[in-house]
MMTF fields as JSON, N, C-alpha, C and O atoms, coordinates in Angstrom:
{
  "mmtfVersion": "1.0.0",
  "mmtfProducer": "UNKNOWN",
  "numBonds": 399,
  "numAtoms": 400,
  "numGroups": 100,
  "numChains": 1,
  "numModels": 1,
  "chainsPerModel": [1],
  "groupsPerChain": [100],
  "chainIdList": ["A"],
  "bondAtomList": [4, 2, 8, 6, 12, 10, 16, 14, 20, 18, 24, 22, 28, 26, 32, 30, 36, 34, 40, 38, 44, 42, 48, 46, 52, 50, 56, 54, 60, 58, 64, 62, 68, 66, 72, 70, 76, 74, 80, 78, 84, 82, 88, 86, 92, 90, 96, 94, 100, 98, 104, 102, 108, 106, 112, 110, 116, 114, 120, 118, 124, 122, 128, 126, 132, 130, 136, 134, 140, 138, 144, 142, 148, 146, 152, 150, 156, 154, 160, 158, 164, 162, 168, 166, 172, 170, 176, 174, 180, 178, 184, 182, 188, 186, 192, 190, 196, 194, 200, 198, 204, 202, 208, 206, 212, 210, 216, 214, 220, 218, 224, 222, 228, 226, 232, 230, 236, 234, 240, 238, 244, 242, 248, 246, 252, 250, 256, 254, 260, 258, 264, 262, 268, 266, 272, 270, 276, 274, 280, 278, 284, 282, 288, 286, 292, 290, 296, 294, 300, 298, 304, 302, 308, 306, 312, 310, 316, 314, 320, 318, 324, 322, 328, 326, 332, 330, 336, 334, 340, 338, 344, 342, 348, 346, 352, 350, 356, 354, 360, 358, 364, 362, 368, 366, 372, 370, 376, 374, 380, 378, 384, 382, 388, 386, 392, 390, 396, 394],
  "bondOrderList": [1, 1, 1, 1, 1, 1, 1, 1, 1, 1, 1, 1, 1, 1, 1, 1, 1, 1, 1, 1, 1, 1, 1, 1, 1, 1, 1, 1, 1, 1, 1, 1, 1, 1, 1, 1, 1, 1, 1, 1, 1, 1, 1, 1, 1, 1, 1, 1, 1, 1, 1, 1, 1, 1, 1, 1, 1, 1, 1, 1, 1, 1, 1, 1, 1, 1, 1, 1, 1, 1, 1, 1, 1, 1, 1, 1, 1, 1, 1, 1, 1, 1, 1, 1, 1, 1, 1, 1, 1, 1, 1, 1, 1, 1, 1, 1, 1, 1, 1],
  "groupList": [{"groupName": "UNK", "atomNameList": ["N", "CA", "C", "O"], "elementList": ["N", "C", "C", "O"], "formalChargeList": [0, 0, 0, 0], "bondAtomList": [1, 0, 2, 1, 3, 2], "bondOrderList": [1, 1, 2], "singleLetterCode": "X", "chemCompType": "L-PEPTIDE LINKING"}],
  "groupTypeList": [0, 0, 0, 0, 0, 0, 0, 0, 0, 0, 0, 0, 0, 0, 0, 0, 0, 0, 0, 0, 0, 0, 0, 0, 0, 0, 0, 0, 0, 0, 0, 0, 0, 0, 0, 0, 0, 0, 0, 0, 0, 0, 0, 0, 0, 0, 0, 0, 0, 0, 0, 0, 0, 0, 0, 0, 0, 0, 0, 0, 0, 0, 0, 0, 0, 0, 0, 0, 0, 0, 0, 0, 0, 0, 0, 0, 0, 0, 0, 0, 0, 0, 0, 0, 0, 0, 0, 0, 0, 0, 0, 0, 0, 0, 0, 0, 0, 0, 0, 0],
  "groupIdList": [1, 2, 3, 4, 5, 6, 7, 8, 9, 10, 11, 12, 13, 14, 15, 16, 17, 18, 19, 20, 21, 22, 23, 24, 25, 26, 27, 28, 29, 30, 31, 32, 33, 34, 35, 36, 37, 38, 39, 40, 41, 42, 43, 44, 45, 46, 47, 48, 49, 50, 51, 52, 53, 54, 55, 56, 57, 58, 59, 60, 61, 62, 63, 64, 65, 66, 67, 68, 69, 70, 71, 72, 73, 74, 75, 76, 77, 78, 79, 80, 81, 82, 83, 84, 85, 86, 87, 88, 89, 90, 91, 92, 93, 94, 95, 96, 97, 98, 99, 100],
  "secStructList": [7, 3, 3, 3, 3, 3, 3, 3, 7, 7, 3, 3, 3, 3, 1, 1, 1, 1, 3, 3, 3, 3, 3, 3, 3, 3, 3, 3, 3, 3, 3, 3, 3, 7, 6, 6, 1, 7, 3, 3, 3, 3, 3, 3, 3, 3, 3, 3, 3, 3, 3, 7, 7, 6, 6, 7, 7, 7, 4, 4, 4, 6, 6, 7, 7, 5, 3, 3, 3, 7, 6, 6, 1, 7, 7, 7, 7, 5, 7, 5, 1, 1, 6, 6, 7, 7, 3, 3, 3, 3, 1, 1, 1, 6, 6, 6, 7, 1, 7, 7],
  "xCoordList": [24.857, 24.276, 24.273, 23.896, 24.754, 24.607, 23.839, 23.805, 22.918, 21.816, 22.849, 23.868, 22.378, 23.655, 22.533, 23.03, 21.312, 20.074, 18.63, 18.107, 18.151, 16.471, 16.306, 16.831, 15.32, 14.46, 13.245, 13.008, 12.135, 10.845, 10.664, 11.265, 9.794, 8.965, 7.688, 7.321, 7.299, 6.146, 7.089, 8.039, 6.554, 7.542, 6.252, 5.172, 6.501, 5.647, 6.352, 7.556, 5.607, 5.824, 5.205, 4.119, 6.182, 5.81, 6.268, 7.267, 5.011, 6.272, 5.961, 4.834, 6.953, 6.973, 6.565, 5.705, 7.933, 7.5, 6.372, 6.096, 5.317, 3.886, 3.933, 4.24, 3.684, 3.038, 2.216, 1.181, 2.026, 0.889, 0.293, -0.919, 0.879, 0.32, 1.344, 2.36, 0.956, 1.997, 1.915, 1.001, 2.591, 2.988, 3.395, 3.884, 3.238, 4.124, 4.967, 4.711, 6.149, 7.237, 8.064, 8.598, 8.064, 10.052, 10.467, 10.137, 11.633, 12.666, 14.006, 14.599, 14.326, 15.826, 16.35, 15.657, 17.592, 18.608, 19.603, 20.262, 19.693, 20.68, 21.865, 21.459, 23.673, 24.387, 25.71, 26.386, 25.795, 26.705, 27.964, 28.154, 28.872, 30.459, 31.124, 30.915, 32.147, 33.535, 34.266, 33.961, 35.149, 36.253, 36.527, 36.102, 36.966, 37.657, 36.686, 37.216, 35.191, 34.403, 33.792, 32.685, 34.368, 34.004, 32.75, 32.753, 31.77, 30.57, 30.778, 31.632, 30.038, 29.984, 29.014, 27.841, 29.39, 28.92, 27.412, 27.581, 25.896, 24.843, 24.297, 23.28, 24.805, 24.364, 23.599, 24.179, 22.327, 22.033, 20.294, 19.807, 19.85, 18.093, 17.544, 18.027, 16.862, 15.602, 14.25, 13.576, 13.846, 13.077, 12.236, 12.721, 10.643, 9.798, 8.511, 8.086, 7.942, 6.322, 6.267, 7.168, 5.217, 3.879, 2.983, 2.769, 2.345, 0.926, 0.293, 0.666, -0.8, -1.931, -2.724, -2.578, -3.775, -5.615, -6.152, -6.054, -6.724, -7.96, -9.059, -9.907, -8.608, -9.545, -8.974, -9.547, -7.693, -7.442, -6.516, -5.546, -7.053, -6.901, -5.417, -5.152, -4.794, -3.464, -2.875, -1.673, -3.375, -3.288, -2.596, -1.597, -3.244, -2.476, -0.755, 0.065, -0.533, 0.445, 1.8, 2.991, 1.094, 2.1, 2.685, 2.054, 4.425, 5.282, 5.92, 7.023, 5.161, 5.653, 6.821, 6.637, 7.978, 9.093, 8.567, 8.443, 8.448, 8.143, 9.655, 10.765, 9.112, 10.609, 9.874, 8.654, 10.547, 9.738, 11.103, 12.273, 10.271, 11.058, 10.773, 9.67, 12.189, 12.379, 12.075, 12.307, 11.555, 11.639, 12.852, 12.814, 13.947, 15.337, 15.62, 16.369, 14.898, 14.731, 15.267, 15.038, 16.199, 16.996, 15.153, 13.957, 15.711, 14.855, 15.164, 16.362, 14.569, 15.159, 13.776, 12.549, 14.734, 13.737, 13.277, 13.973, 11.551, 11.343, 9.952, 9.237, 9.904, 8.58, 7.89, 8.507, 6.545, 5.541, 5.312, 4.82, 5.873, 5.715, 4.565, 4.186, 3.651, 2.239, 1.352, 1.911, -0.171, -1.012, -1.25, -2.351, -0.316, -0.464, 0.443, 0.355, 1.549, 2.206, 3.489, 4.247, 4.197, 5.273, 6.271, 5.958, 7.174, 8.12, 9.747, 10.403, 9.832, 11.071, 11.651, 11.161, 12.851, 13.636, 15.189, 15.77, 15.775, 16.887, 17.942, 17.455, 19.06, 20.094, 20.602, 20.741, 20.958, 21.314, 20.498, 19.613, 20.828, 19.792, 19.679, 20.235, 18.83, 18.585, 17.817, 18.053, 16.8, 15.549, 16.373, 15.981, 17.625, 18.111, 19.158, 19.107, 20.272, 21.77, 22.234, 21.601, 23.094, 24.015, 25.022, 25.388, 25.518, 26.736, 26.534, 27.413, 25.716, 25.17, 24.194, 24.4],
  "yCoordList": [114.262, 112.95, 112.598, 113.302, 111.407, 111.205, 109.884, 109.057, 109.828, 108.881, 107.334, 107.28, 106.292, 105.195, 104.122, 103.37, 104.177, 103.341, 103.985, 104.689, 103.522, 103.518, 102.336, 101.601, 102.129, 100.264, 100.633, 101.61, 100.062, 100.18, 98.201, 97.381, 98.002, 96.668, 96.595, 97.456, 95.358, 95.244, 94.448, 93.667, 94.874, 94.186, 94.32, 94.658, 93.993, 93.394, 93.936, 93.729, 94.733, 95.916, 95.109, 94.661, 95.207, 94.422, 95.431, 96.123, 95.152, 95.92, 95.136, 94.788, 94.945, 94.171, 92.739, 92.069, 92.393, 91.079, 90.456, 89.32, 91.552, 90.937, 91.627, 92.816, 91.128, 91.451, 92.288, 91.653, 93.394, 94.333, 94.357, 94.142, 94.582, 94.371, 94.615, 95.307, 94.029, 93.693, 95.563, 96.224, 95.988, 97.613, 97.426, 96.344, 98.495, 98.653, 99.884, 100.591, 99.891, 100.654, 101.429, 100.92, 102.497, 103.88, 104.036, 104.942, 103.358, 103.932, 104.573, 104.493, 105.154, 106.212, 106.069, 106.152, 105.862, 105.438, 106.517, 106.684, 107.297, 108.509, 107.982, 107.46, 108.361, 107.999, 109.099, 109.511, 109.327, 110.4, 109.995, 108.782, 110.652, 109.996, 111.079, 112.288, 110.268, 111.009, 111.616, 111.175, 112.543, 113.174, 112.055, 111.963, 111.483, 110.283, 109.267, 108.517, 109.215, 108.569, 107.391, 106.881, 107.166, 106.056, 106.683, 107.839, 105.799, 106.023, 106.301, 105.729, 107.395, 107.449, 106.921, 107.23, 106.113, 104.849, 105.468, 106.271, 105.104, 105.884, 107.37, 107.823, 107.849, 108.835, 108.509, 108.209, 108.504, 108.139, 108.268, 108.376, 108.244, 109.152, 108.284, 108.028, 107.962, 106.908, 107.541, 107.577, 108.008, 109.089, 107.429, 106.45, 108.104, 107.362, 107.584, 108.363, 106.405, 106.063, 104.846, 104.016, 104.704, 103.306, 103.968, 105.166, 102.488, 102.852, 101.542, 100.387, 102.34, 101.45, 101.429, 102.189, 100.527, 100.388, 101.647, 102.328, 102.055, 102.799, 102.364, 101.486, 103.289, 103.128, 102.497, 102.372, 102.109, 102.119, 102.827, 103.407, 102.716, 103.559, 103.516, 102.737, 104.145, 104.133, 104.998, 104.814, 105.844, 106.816, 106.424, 106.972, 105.286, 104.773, 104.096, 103.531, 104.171, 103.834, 105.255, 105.241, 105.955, 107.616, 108.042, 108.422, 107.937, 108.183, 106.822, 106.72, 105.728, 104.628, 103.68, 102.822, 103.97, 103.037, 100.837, 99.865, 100.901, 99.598, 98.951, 99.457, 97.705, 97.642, 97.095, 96.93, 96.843, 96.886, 95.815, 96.08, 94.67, 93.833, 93.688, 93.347, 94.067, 94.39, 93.041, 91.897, 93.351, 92.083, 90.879, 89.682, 91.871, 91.102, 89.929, 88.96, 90.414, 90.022, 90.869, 90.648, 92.141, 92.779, 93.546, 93.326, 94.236, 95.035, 95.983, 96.066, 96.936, 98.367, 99.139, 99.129, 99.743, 99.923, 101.511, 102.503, 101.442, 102.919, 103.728, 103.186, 104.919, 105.533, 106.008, 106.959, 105.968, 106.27, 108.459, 108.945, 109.114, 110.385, 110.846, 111.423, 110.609, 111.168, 109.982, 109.074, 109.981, 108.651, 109.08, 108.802, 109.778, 109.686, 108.606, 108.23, 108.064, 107.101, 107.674, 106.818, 108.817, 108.98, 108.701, 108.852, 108.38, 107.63, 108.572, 109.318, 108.189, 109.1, 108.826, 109.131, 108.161, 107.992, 108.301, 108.156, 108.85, 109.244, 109.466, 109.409, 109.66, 109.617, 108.651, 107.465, 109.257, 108.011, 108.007, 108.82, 107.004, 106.249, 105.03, 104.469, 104.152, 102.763, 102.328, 101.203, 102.932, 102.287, 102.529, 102.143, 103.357, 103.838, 102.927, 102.222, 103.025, 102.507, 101.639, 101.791, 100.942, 100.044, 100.687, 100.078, 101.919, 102.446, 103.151, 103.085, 103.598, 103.907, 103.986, 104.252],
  "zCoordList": [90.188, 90.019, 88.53, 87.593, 88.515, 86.922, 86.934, 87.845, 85.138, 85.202, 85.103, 84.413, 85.852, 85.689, 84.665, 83.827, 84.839, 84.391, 84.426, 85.29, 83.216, 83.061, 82.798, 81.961, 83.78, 83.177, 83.165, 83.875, 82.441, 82.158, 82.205, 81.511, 83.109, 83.128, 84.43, 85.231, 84.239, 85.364, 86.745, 86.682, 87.628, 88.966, 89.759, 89.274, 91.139, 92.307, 93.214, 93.365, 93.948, 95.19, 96.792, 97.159, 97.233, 98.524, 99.877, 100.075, 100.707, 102.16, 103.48, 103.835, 104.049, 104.675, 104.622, 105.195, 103.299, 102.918, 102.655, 103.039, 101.645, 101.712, 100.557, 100.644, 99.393, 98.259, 97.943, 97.742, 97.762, 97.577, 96.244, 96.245, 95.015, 93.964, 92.734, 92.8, 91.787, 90.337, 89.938, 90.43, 89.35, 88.812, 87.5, 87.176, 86.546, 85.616, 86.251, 87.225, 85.284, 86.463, 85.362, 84.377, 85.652, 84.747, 85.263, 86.028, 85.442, 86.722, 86.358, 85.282, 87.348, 86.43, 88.044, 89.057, 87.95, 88.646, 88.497, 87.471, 89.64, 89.305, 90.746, 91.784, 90.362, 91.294, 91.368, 90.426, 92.392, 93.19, 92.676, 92.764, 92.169, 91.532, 91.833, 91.734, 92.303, 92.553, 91.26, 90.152, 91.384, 90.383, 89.63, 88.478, 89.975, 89.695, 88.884, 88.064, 89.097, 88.245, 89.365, 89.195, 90.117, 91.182, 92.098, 92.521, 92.308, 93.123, 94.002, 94.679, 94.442, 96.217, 96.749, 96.538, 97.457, 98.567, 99.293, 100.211, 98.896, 99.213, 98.822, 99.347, 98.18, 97.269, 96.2, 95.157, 96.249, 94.583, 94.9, 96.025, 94.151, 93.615, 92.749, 91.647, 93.054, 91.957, 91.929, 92.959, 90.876, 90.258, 89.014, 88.445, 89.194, 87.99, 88.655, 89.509, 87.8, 87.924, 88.146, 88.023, 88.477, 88.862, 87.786, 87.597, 86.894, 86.213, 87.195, 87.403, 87.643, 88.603, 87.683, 86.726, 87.762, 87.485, 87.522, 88.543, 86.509, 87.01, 88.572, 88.728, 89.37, 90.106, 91.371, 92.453, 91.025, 92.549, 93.189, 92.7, 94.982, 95.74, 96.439, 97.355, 96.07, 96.492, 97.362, 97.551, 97.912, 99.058, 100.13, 100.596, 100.585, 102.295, 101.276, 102.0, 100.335, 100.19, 99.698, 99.389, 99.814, 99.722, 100.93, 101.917, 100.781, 102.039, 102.292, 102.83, 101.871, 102.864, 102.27, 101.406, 102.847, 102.099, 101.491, 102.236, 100.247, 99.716, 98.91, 98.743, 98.559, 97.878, 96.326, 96.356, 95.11, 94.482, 93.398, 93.122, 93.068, 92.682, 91.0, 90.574, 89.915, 89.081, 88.135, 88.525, 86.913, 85.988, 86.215, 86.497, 85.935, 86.161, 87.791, 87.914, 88.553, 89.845, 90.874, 92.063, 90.342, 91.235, 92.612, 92.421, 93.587, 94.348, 94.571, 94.841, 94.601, 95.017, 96.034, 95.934, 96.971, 97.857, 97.688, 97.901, 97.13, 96.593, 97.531, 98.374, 97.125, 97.931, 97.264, 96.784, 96.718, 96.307, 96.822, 97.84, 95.684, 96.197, 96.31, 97.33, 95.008, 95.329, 94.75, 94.135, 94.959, 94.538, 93.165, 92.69, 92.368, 90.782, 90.112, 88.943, 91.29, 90.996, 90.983, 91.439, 90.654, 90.718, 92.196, 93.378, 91.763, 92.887, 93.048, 92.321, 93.991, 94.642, 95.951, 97.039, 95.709, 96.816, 96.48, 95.405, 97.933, 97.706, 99.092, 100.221, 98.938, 99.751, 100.703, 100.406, 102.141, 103.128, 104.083, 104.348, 104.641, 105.89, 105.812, 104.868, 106.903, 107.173, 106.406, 105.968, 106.022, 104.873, 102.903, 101.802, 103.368, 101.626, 101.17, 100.161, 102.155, 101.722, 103.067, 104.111, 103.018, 103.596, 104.495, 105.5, 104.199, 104.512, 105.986, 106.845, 106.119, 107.847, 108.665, 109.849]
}
């Protein structure tokens, strides 16, 4: 996996099309490449943090696929690994990539 991007900004985490709350956000964008240098199609790892409020409760939100919409406007759809804020999503599937 090689790193393709780090962005650092505040974005707005929503699931199921409902707004949950504004974040500050580190995100690292890691992507699966061929010999050849060309991506492989759903391979790829997004590793960071969420800084929340003091004090709030973020628990019912650990595990649960959100999508989390970038300064730039792009979205990327991420999972909350533990309620310290660190985030982690990765590989293939219906909630990850396009390809199957």
């Amino acid at each position: 996996m090689t790193l393709v991007e780090d962005c650092i900004g505040v974005g707005h985490l929503s699931r199921d099309g409902e707004v949950i709350r504004q974040v500050r956000y580190r995100i690292a964008r890691f992507q699966g490449l061929h010999g050849n240098g060309l991506p492989v199609p759903g391979v790829h790892r997004i590793e960071g943090r969420f800084e929340f409020e003091p004090g709030d409760d973020v628990a019912e939100l650990v595990g649960v696929p959100m999508m989390l919409r970038l300064e730039d406007g792009r979205a990327l759809t991420v999972t909350l690994a533990d309620a310290g804020g660190r985030v982690l999503s990765e590989g293939h599937g219906p909630s990850r990539c396009l390809c199957c």
